[in-house]
C-alpha positions, 0 to 999 in steps of 0.5 A: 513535447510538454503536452502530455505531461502537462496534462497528466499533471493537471490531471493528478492535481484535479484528482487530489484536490477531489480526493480531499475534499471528498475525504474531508466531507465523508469524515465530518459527516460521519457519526461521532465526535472529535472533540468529544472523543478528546474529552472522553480521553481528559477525562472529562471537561466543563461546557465552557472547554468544551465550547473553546475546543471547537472554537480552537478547532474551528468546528463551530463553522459550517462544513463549506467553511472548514472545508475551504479553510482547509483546502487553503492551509493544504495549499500552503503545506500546513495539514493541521495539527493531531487532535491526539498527539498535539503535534504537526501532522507532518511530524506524525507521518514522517516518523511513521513513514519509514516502517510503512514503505519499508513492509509494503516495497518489501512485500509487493517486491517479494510478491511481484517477483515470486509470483511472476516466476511461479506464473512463468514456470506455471505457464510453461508446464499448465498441465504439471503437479506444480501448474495445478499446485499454484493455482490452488495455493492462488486461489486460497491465498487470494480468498483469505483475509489478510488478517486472518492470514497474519493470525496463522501464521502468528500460531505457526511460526511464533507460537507453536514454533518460536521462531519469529517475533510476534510484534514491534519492529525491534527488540527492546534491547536493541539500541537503534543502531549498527548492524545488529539493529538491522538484522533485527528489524529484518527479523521482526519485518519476516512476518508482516511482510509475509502476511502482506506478499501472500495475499498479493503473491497468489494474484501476480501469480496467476496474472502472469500465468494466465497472461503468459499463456497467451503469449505464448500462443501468439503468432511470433512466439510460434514464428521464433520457435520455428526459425530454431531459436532456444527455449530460454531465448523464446520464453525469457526474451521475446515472451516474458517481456509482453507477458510482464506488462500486465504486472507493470501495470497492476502493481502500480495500480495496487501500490495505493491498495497495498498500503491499504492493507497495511493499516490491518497487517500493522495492526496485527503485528503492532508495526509503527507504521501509518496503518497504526496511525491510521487505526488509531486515529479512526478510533480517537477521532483524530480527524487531522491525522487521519486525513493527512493519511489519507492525502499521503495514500492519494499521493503515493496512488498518484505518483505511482501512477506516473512512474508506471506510465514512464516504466511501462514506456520502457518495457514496451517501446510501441507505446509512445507518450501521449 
């Protein structure tokens, strides 16, 4: 009973610790320097500083040597300390966490849904006005660059139109608190959620189309309408529910791409998010952070991997645990 998950632990486990060591190696290899990049920032320091601060950092040790020591204090729940910031890279990641998983559960919930029901409604009528309409509005919605998208749609709704706030999560007399406080992040949260689920609405929708269609060719679907079975019982009990497992299965898969695409759509809309940190961090040269950013992508990659086996189980009770 405990073989398959055992492996499937085993094998997350492998995975992350793959995944560091990867990251860990690109980054120390790249072009550029961390402690050079924190002088630029002071303003500039003497030889002998210079020399403490790889000391310090442990940057005078060979690349096998920073490694192994990393992957040692990783283990012990310790990812370092900001370069930047000079505070505990888990303090960093668990203030910008909240408004990362806020936008990016926001934005594939809205995506997965609409674009399930635009697929649906699609499918039942693939020769309609709106059948040809989504698979257009797909089609470029998929095709545009997410920051791109979240610049139109600055110039619409906040420039020509004033209706949205262009950037921040609250207003600045908000006082973090209550119910306005709320209503007010919602407000600001409209337009980087928006720009992230169109991207991801135009793929789900098509995905759902294209795999209701061939559902309801199928043999039982024929079968169910023959036996004299209602319209919506066909499409909405015995379609839907087989048609819906590819969209399980890629929104787990793309949980970790979403968060991704955070980091431009953050950008874009100054959201205090881990994408921010993350671009901030690349330009400092702030490796610790950057790298505890990345673990916690790895990680949420992982475990959502996971729960869509467990979900997919679910929806579908042919597939047994293996």
């Amino acid at each position: 009973m405990f073989k398959g998950p055992l492996r499937k632990f085993l094998n997350a486990l492998l995975l992350i610790v793959a995944v560091l060591a990867l990251n860990f190696t690109l980054i120390h290899i790249a072009p550029g320097d961390p402690v050079e990049a924190l002088v630029g920032e002071m303003g500039g320091a003497t030889p002998e500083q210079i020399a403490d601060l790889r000391t310090r950092f442990g940057l005078d040790q060979p690349l096998y040597v920073q490694l192994g020591t990393y992957l040692g204090r990783i283990a012990q729940g310790d990812f370092g300390h900001s370069l930047y910031y000079d505070q505990p890279v888990t303090a960093l990641i668990a203030e910008r966490i909240g408004p990362t998983i806020l936008l990016v559960t926001t934005a594939l919930f809205s995506a997965i849904v609409l674009g399930t029901v635009l697929g649906v409604f699609s499918a039942q009528r693939r020769r309609s006005v709106l059948s040809h309409l989504v698979t257009v509005i797909s089609l470029a919605g998929f095709s545009a660059p997410v920051f791109w998208v979240g610049i139109m749609l600055i110039l619409m709704l906040s420039v020509s139109v004033p209706l949205l706030p262009i950037s921040g999560m609250s207003s600045p007399d908000s006082d973090g608190t209550g119910l306005f406080h709320i209503l007010d992040v919602l407000h600001h949260l409209v337009l980087p959620a928006l720009t992230l689920a169109l991207i991801y609405l135009a793929f789900y929708s098509r995905l759902s189309r294209t795999s209701m269609l061939e559902v309801l060719g199928s043999d039982y679907i024929r079968t169910a309408r023959a036996k004299g079975l209602p319209r919506r019982m066909v499409i909405y009990k015995h379609a839907l529910r087989n048609a819906i497992l590819p969209v399980v299965t890629f929104a787990g898969l793309q949980f970790g791409q979403v968060i991704s695409g955070a980091v431009l759509v953050e950008t874009v809309f100054a959201w205090p998010g881990l994408g921010t940190l993350a671009f901030e961090s690349i330009l400092r040269r702030d490796t610790p952070t950057l790298l505890g950013i990345l673990f916690f992508s790895a990680l949420m990659v992982v475990v959502m991997n996971l729960v869509t086996d467990f979900v997919y189980r679910r929806v579908d009770p042919r597939i047994k645990a293996r």
